[in-house]
N, C-alpha and C positions, 0 to 999 in steps of 0.2 A: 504494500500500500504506500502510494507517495502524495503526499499532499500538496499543490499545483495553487499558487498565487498568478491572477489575470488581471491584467490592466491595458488600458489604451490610453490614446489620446493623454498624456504628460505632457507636452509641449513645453518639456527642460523643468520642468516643476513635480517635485516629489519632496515630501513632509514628514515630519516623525511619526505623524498618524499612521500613514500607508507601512513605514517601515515596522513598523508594533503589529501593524495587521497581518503581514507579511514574513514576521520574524521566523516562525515556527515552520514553512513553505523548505519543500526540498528543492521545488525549483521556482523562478517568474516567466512566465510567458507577457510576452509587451506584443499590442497588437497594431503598433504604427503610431506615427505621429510623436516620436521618443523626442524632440526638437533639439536637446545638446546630448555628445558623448556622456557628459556626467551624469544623468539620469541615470547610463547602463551601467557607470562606475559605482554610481551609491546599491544600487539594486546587486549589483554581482558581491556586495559584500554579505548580503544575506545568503544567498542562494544560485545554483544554476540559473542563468539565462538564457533562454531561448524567444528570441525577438525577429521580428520583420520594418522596413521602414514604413513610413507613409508618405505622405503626399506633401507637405511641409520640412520633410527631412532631407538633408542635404549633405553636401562633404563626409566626413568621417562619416559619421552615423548611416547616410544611404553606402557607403563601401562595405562596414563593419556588417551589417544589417540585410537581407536577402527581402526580395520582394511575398516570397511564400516560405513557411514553411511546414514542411511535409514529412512526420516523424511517426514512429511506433513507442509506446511506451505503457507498459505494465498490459502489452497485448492490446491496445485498443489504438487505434489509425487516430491519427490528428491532424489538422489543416489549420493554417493560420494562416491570413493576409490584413492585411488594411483595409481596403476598399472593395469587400467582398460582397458586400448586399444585406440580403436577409432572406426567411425562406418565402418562397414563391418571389421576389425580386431579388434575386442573387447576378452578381457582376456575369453579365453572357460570358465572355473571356473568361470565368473559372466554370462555368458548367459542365463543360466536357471532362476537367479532371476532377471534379466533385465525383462525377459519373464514372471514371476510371479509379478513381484511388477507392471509392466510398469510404470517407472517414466514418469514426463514430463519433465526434467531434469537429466539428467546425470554429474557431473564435477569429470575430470579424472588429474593428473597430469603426474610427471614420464619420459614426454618424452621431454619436455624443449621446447616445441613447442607450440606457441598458434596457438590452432585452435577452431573457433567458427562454428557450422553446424548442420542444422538440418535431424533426422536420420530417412526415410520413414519407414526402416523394425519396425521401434520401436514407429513410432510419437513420436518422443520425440528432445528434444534440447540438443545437447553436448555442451560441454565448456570443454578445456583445457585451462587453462591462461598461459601458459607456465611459465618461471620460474623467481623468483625476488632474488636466491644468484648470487653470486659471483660463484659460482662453478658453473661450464660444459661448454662447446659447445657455449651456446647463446652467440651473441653478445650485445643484449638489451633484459632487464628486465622488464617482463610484467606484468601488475595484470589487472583486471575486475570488474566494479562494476554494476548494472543492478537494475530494479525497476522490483518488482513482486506483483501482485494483482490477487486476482480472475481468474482464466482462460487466464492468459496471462503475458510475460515477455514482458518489453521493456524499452527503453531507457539506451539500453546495453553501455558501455562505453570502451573503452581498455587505457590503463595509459601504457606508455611505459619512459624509463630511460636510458639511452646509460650505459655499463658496463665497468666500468675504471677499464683497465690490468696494474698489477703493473710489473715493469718494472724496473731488479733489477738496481741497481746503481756499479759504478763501486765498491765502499766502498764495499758493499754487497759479491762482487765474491772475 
């Protein structure tokens, strides 16, 4: 049994919270949009990393970082990208290997949305953990940790963080 810490969308921003949620995780899975090296520096001192880039990432990080990735672990298929979709709108350009790899796991980021469901055309489980920067849309910052064994995920977890808007001061304008 290994216990699997999931996150997306950091955009260079990671906090003592995430790493406390995080601590116990044999590995982290990052699902894009990591925005500096140091994110993957602070994260690999807990745990294995296993990351993809996103669409905001650039230099080191898109080098260091693969656009998919495509792993076995504790016997169960995994898929990870950035800009993967969700189920019944999944990115056309991943369906064909959706349909060849058949994960039993999918984690998508990208769209700052956590959503957790499982997907009948594929058998398989999504995760999007929505997103733990500072930047976009969300108002609360998500990550996911889950327990996977043999033939089955469980004891899925969601961490969530309220997202403090700075709010310039009058000095500031």
């Amino acid at each position: 049994m290994l216990k699997i810490g999931i996150v997306s969308d950091t955009h260079s921003y990671v906090d003592d919270k995430l790493l406390k949620f995080f601590e116990s995780c044999d590995e982290i899975w990052h699902a894009g949009d990591i925005g500096d090296q140091g994110v993957m520096d602070t994260l690999s001192q807990i745990a294995k990393i296993r990351a993809v880039h996103g669409n905001i990432d650039s230099g080191t990080v898109k080098q260091s970082h693969p656009l998919i990735q495509n792993f076995e672990i504790e016997g169960m298929k995994i898929f990870i990208t950035h800009i993967g979709g969700y189920p019944s709108k999944y990115n056309p350009q991943f369906i064909p290997l959706i349909d060849s790899i058949r994960p039993n796991l999918m984690v998508a980021g990208h769209s700052h949305i956590l959503k957790v469901q499982h997907d009948a055309r594929f058998d398989m489980l999504y995760i999007n953990p929505g997103a733990y920067g500072m930047s976009g849309f969300h108002n609360v910052r998500t990550a996911i940790r889950l327990k996977i064994e043999p033939q089955r995920f469980f004891d899925l977890e969601v961490f969530e963080t309220a997202k403090k808007h700075h709010i310039p001061t009058k000095e500031m304008m």
